[in-house]
PyMOL Python script that loads the backbone (N, CA, C, O; Angstrom):
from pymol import cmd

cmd.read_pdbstr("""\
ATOM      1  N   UNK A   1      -8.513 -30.389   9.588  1.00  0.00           N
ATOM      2  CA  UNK A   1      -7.113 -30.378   9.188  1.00  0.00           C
ATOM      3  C   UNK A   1      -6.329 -29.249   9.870  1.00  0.00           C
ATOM      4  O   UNK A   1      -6.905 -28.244  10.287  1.00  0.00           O
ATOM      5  N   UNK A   2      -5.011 -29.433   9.974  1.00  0.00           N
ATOM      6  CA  UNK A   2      -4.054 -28.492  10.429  1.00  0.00           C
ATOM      7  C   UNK A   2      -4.077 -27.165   9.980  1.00  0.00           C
ATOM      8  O   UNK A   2      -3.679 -26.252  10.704  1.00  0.00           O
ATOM      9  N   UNK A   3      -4.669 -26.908   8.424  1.00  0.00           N
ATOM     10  CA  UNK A   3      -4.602 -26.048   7.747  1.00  0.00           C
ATOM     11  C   UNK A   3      -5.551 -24.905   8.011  1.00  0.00           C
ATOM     12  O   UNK A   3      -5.455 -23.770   7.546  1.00  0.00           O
ATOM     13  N   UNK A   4      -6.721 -25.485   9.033  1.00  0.00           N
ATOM     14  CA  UNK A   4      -7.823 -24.632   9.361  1.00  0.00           C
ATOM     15  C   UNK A   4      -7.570 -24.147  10.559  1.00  0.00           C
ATOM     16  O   UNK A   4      -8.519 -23.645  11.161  1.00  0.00           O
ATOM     17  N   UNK A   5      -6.514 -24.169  11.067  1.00  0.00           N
ATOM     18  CA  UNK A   5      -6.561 -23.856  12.839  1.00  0.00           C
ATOM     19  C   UNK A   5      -5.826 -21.937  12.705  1.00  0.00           C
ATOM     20  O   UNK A   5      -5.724 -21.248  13.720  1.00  0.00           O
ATOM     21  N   UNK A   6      -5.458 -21.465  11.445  1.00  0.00           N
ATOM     22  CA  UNK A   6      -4.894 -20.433  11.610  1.00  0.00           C
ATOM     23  C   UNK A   6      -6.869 -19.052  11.254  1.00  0.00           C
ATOM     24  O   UNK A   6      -7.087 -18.040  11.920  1.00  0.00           O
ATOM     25  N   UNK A   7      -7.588 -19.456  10.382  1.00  0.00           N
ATOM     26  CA  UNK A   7      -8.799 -19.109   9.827  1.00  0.00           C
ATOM     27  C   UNK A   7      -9.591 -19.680  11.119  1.00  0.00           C
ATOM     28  O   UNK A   7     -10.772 -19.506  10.818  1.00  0.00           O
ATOM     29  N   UNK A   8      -9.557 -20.118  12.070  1.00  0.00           N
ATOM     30  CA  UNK A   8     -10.383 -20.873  13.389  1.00  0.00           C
ATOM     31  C   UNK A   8      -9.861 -19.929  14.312  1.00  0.00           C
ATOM     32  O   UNK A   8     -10.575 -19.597  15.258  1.00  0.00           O
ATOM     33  N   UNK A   9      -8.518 -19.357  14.160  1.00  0.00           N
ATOM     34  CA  UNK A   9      -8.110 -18.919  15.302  1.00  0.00           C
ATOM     35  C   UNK A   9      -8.628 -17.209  14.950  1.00  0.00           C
ATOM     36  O   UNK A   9      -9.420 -16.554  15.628  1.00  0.00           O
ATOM     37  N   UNK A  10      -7.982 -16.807  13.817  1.00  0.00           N
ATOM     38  CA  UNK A  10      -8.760 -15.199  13.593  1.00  0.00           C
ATOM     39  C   UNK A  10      -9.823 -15.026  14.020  1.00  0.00           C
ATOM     40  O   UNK A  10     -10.029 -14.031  14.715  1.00  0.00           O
ATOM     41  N   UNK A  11     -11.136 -16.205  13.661  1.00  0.00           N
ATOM     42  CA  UNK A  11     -12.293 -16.077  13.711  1.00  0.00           C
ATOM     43  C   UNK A  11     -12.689 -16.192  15.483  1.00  0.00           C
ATOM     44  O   UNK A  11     -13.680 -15.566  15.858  1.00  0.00           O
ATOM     45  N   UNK A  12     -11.884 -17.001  16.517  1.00  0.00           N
ATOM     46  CA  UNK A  12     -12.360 -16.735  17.811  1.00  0.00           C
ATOM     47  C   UNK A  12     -12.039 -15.344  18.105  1.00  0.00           C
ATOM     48  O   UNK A  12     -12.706 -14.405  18.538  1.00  0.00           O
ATOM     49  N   UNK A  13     -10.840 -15.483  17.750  1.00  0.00           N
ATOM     50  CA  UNK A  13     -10.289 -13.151  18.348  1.00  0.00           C
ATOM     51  C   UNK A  13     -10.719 -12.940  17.036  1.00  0.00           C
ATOM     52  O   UNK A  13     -10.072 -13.365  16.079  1.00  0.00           O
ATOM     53  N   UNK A  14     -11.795 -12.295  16.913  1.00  0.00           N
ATOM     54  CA  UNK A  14     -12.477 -11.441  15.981  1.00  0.00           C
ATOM     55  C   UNK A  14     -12.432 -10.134  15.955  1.00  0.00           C
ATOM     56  O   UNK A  14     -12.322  -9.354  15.009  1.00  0.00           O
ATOM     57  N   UNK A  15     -12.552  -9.923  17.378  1.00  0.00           N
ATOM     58  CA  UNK A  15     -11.995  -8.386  18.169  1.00  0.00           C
ATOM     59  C   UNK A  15     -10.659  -7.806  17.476  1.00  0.00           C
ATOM     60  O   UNK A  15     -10.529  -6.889  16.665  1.00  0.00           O
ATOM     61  N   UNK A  16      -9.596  -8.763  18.151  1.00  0.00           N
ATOM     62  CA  UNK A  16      -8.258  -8.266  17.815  1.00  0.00           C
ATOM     63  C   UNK A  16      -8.236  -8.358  16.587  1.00  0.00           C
ATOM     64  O   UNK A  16      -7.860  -7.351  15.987  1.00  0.00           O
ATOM     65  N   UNK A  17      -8.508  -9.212  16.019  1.00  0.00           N
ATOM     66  CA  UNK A  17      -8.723  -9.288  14.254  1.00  0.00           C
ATOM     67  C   UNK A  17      -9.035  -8.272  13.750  1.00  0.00           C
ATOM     68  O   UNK A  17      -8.198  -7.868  12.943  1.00  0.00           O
ATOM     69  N   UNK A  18     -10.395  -7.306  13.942  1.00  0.00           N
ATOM     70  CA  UNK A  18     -10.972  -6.648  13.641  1.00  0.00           C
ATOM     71  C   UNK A  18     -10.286  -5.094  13.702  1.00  0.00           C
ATOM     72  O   UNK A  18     -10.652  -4.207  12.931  1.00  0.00           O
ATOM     73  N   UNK A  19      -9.192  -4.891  14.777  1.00  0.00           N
ATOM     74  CA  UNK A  19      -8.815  -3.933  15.300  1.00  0.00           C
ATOM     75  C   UNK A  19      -7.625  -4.118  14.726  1.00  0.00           C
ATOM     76  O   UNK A  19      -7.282  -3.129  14.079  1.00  0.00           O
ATOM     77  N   UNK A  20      -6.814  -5.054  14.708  1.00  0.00           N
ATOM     78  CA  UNK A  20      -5.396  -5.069  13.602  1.00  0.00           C
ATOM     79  C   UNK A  20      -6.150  -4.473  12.031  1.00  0.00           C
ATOM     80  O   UNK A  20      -5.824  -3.470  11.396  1.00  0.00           O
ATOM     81  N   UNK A  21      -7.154  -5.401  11.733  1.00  0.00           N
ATOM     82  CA  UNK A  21      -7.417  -4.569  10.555  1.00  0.00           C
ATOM     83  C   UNK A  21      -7.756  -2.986  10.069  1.00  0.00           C
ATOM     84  O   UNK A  21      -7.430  -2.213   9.169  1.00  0.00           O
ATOM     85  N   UNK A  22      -8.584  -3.016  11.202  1.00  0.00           N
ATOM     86  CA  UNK A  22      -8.788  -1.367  11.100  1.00  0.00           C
ATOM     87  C   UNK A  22      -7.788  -0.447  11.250  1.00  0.00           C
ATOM     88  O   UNK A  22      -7.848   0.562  10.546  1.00  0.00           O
ATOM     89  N   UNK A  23      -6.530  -0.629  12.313  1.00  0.00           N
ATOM     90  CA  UNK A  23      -5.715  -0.369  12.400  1.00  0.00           C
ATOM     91  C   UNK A  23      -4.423   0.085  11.228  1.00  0.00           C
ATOM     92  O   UNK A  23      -3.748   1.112  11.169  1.00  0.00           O
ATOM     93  N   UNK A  24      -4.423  -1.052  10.433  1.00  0.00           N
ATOM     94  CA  UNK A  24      -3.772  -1.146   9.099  1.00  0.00           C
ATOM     95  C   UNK A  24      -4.269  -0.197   8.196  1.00  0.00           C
ATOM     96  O   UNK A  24      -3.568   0.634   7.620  1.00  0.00           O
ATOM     97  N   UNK A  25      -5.660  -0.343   8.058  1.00  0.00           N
ATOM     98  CA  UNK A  25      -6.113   0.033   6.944  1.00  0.00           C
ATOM     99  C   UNK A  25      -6.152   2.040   6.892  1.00  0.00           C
ATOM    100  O   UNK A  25      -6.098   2.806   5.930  1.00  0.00           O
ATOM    101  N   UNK A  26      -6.306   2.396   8.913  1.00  0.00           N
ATOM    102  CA  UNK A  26      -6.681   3.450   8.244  1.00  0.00           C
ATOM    103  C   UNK A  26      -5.450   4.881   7.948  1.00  0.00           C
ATOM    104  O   UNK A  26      -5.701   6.083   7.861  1.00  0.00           O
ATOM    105  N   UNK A  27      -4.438   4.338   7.875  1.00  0.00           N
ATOM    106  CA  UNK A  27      -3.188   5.079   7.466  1.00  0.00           C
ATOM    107  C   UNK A  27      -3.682   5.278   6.188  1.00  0.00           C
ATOM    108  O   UNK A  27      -3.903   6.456   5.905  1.00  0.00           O
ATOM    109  N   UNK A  28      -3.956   4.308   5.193  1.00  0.00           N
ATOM    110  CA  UNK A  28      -4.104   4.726   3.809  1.00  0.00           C
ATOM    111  C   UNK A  28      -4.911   5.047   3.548  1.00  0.00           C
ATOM    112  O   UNK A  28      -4.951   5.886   2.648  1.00  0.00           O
ATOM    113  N   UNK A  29      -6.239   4.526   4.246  1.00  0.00           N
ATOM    114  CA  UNK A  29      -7.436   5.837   3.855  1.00  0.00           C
ATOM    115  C   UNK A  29      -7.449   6.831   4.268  1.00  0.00           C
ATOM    116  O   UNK A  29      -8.322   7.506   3.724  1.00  0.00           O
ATOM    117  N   UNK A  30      -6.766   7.488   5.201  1.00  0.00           N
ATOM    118  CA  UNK A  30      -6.588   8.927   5.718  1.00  0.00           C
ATOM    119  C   UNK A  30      -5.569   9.471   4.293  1.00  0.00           C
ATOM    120  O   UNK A  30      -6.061  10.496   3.820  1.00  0.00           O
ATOM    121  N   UNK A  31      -4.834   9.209   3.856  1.00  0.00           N
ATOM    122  CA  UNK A  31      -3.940   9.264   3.244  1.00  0.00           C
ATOM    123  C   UNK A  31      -4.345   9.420   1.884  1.00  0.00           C
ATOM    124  O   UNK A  31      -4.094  10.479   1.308  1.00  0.00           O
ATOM    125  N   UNK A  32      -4.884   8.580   1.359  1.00  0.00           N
ATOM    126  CA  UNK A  32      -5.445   8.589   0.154  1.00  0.00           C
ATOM    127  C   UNK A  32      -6.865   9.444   0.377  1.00  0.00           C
ATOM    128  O   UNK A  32      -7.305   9.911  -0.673  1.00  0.00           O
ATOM    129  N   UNK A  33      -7.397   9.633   1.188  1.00  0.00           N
ATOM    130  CA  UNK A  33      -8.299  10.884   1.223  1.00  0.00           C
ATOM    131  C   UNK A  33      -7.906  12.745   1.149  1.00  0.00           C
ATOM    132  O   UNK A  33      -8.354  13.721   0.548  1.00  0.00           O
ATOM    133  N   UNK A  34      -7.055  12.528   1.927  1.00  0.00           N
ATOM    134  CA  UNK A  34      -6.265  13.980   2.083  1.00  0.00           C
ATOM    135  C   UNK A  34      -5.846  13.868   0.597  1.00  0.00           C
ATOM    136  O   UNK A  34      -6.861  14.025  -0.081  1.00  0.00           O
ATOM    137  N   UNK A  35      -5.021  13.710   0.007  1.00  0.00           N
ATOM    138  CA  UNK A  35      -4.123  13.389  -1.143  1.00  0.00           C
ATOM    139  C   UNK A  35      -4.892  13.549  -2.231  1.00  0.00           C
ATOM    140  O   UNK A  35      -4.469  14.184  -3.197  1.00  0.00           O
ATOM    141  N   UNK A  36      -6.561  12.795  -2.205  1.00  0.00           N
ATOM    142  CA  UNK A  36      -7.250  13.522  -3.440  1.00  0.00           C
ATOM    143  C   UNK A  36      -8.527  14.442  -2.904  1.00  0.00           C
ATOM    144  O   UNK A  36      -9.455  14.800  -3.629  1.00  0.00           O
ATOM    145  N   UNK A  37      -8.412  14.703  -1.714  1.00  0.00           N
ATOM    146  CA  UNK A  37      -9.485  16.286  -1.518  1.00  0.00           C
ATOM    147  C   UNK A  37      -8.527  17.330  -2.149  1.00  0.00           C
ATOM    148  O   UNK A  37      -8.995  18.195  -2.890  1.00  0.00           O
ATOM    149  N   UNK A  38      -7.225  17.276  -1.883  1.00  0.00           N
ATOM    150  CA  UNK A  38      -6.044  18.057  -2.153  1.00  0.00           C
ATOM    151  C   UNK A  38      -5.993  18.146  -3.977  1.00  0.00           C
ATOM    152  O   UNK A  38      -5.475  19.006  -4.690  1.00  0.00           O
ATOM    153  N   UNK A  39      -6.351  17.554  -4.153  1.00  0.00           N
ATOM    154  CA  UNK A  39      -6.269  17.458  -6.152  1.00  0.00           C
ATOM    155  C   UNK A  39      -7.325  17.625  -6.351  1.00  0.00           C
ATOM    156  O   UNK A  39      -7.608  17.560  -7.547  1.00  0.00           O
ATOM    157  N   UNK A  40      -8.410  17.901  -5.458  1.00  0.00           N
ATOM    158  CA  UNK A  40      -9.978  18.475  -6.080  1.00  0.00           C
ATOM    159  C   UNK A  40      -9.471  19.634  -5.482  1.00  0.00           C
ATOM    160  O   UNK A  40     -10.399  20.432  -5.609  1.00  0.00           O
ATOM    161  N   UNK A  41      -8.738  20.094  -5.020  1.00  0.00           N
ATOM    162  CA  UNK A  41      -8.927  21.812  -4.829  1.00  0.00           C
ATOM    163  C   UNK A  41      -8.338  22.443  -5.818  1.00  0.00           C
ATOM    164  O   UNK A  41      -8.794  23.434  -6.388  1.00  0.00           O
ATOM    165  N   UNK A  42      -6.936  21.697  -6.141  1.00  0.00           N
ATOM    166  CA  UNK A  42      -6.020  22.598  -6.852  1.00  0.00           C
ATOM    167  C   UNK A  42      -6.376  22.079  -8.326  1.00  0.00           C
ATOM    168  O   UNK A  42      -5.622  22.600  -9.148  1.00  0.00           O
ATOM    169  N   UNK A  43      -7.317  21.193  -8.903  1.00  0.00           N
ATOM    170  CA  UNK A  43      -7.495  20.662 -10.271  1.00  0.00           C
ATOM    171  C   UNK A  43      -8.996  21.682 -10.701  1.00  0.00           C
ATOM    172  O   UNK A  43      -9.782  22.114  -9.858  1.00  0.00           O
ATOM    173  N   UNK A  44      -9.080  21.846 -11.832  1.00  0.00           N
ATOM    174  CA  UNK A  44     -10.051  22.286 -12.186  1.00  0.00           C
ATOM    175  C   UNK A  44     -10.879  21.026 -12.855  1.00  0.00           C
ATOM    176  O   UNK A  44     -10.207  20.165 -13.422  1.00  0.00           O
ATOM    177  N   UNK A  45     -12.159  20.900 -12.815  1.00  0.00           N
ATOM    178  CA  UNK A  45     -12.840  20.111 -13.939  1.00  0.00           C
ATOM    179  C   UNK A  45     -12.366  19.324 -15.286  1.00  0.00           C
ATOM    180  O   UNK A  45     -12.485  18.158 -15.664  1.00  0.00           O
ATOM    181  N   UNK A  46     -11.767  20.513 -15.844  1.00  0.00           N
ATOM    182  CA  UNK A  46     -11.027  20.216 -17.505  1.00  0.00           C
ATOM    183  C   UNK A  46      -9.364  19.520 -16.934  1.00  0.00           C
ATOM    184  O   UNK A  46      -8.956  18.445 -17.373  1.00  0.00           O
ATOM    185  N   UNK A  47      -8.708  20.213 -16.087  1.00  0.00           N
ATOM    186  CA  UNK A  47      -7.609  19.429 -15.335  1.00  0.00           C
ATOM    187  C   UNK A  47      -8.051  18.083 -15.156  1.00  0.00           C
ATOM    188  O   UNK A  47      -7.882  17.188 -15.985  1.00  0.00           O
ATOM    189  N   UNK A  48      -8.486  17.991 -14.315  1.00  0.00           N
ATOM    190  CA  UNK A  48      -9.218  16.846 -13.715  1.00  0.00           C
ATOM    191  C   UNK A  48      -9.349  15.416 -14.642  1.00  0.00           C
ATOM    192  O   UNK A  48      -8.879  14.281 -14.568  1.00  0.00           O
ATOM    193  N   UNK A  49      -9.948  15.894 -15.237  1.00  0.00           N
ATOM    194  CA  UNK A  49     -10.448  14.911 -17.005  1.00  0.00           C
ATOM    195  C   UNK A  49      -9.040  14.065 -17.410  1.00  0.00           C
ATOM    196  O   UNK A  49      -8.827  12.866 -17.592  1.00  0.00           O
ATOM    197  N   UNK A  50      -8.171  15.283 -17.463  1.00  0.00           N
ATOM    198  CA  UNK A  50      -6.660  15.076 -18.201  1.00  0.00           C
ATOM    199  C   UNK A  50      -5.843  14.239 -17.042  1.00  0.00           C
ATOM    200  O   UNK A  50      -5.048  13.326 -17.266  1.00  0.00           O
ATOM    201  N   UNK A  51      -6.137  14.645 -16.029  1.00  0.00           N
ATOM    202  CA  UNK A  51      -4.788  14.500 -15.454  1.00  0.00           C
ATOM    203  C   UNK A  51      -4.893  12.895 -14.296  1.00  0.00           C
ATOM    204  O   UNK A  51      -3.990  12.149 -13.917  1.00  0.00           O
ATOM    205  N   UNK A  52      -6.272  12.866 -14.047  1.00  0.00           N
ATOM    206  CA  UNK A  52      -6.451  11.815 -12.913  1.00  0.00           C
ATOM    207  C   UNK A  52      -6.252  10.979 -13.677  1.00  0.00           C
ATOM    208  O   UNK A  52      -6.122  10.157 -12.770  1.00  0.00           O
ATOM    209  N   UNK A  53      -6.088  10.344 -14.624  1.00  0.00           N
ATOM    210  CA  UNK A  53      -6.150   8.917 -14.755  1.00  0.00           C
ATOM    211  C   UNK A  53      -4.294   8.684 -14.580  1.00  0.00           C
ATOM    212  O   UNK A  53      -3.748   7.804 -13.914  1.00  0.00           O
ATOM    213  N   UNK A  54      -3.627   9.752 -15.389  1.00  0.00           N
ATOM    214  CA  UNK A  54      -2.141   9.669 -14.743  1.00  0.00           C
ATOM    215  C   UNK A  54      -1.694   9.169 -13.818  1.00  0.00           C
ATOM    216  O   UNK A  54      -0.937   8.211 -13.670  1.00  0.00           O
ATOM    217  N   UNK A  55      -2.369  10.106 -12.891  1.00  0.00           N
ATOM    218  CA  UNK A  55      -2.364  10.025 -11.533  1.00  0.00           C
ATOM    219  C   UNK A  55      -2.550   8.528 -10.823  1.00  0.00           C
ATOM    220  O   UNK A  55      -1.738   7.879 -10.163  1.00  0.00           O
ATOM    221  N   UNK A  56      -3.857   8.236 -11.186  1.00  0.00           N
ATOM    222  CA  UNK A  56      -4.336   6.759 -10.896  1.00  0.00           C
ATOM    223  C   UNK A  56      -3.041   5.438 -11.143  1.00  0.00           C
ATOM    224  O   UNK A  56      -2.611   4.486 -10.491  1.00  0.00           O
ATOM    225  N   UNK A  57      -2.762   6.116 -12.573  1.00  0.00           N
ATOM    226  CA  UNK A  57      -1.663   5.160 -13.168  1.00  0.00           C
ATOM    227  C   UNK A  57      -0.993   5.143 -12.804  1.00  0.00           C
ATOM    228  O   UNK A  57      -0.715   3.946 -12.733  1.00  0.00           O
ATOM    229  N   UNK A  58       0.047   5.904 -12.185  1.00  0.00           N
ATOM    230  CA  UNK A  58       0.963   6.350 -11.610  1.00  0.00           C
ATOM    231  C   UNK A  58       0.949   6.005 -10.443  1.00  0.00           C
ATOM    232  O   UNK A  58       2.074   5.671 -10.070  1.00  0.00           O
ATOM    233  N   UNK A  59       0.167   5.928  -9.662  1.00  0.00           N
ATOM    234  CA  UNK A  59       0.038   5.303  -7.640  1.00  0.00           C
ATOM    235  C   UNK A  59      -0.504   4.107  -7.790  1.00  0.00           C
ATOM    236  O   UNK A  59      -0.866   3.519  -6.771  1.00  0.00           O
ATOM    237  N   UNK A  60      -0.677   3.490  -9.074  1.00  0.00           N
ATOM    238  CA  UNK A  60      -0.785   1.838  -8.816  1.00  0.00           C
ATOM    239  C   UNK A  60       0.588   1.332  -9.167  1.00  0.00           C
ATOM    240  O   UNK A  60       1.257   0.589  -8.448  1.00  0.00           O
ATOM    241  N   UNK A  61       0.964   1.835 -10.414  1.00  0.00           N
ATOM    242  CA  UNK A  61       2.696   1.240 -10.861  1.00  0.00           C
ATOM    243  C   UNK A  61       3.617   1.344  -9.881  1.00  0.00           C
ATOM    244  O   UNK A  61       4.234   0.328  -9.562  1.00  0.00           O
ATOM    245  N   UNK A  62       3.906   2.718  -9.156  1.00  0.00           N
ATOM    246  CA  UNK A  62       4.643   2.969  -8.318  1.00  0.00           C
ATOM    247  C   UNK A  62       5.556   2.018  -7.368  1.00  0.00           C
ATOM    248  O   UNK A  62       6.748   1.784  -7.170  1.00  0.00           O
ATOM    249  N   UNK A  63       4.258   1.607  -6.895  1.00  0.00           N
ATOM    250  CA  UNK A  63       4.458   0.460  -5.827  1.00  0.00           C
ATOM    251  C   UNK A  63       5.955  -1.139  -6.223  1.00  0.00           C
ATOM    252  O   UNK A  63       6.951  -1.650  -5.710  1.00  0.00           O
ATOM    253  N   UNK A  64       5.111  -1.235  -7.396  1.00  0.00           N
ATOM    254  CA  UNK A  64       6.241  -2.054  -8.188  1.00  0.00           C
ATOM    255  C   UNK A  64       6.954  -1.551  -8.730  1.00  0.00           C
ATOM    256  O   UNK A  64       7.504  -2.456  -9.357  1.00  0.00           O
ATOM    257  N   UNK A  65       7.494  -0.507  -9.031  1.00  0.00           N
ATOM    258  CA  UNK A  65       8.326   0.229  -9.087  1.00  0.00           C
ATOM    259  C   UNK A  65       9.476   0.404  -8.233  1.00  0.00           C
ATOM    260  O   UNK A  65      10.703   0.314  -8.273  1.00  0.00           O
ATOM    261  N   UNK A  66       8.585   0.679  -7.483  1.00  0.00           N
ATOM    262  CA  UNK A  66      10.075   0.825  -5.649  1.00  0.00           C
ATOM    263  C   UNK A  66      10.453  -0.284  -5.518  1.00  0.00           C
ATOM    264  O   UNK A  66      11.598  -0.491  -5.113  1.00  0.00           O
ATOM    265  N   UNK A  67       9.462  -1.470  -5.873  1.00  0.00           N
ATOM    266  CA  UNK A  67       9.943  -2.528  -4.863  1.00  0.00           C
ATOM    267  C   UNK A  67      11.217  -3.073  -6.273  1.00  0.00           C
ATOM    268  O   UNK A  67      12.258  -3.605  -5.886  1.00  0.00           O
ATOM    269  N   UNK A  68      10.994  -2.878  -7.806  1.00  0.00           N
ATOM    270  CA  UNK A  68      12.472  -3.531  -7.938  1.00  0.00           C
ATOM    271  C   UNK A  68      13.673  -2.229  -7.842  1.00  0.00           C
ATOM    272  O   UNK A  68      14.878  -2.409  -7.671  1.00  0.00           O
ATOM    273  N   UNK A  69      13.054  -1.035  -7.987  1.00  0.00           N
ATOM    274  CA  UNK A  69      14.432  -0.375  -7.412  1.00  0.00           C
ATOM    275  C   UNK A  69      15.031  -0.561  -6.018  1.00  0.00           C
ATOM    276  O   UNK A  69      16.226  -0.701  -5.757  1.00  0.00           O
ATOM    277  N   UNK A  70      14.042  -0.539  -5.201  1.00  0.00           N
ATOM    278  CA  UNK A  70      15.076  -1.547  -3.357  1.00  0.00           C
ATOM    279  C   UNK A  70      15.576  -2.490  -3.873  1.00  0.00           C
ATOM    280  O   UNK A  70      16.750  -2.519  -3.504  1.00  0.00           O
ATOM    281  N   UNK A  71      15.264  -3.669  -4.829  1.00  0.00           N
ATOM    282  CA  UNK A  71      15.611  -4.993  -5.225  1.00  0.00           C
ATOM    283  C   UNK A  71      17.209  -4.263  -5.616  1.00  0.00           C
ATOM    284  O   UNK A  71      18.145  -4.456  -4.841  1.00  0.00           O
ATOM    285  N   UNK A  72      17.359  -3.592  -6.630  1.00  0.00           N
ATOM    286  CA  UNK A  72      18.898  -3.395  -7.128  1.00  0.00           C
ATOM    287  C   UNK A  72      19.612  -2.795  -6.134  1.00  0.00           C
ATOM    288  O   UNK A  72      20.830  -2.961  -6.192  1.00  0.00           O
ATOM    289  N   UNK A  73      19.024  -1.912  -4.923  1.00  0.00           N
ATOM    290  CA  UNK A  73      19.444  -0.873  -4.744  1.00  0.00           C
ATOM    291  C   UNK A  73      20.544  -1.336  -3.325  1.00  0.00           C
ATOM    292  O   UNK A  73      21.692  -1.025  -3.008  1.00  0.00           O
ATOM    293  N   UNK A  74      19.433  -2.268  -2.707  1.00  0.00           N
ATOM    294  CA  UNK A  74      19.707  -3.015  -1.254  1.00  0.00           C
ATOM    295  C   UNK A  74      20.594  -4.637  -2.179  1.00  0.00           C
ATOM    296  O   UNK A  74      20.388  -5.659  -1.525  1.00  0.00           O
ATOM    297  N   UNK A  75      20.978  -4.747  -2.767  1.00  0.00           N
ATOM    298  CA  UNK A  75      21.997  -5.763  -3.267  1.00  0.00           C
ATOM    299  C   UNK A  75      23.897  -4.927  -3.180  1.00  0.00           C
ATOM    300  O   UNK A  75      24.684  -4.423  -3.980  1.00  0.00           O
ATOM    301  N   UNK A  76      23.869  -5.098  -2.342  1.00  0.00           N
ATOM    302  CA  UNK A  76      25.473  -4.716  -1.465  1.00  0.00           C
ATOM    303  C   UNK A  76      26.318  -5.553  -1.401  1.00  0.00           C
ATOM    304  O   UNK A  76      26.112  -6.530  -0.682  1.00  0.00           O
ATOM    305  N   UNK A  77      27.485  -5.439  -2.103  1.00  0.00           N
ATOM    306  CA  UNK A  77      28.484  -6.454  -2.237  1.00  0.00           C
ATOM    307  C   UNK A  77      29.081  -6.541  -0.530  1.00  0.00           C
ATOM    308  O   UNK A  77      29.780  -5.697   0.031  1.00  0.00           O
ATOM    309  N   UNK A  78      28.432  -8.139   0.182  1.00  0.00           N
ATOM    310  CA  UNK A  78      29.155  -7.453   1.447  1.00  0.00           C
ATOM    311  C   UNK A  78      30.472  -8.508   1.499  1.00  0.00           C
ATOM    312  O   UNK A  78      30.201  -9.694   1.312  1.00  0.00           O
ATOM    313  N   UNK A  79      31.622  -8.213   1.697  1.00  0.00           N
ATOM    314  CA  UNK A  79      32.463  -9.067   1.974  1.00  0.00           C
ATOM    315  C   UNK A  79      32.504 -10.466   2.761  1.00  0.00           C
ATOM    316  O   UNK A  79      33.217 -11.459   2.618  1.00  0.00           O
ATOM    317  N   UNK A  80      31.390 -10.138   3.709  1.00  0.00           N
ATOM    318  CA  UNK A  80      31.771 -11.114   4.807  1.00  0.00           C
ATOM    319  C   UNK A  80      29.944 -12.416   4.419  1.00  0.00           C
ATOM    320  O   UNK A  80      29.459 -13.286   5.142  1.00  0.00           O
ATOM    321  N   UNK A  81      29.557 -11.983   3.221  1.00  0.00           N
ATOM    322  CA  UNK A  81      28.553 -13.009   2.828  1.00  0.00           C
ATOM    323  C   UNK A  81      29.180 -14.546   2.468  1.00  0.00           C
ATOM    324  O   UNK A  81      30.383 -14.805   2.506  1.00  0.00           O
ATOM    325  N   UNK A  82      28.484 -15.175   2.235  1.00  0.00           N
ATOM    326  CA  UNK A  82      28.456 -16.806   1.621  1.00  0.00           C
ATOM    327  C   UNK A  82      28.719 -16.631   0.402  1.00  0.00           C
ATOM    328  O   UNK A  82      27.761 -16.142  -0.197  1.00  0.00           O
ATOM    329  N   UNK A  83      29.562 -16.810  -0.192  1.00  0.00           N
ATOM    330  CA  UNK A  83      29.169 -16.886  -1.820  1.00  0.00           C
ATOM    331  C   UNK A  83      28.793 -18.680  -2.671  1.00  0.00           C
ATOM    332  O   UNK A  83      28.503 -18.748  -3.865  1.00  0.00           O
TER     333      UNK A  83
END
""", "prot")
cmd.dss("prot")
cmd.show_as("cartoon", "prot")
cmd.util.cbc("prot")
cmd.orient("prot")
């Protein structure tokens, strides 16, 4: 079927596949590594206990967070739209 030629095609460039992915991915694991070696230095043990799961909570919500504040934020009355 038509539907398999995009999963046929990744899989011949496996290479480039492989290298877009790695590519992507390692901004945020550099990122999210620095970010909590950085909170094991400055957290103590008993900190630590208290405060990471915040933390955790907090950099998963986030994300949906921004995205409906851009939603209100990027809604611009423009004159010259379709109404």
């Amino acid at each position: 079927p038509a539907s398999f030629w995009g999963p046929i095609a990744v899989f011949r460039n496996w290479t480039f596949s492989l290298f877009y992915f790695l590519a992507e991915s390692w901004g945020i694991v550099v990122v999210t590594t620095i970010f909590w070696g950085l909170a094991n230095q400055v957290c103590s043990v008993t900190e630590a206990k208290r405060y990471y799961p915040i933390i955790g909570f907090v950099a998963n919500t986030s994300p949906i967070l921004a995205g409906q504040f851009i939603q209100v934020v990027s809604e611009v009355d423009d004159p010259s739209a379709p109404r």
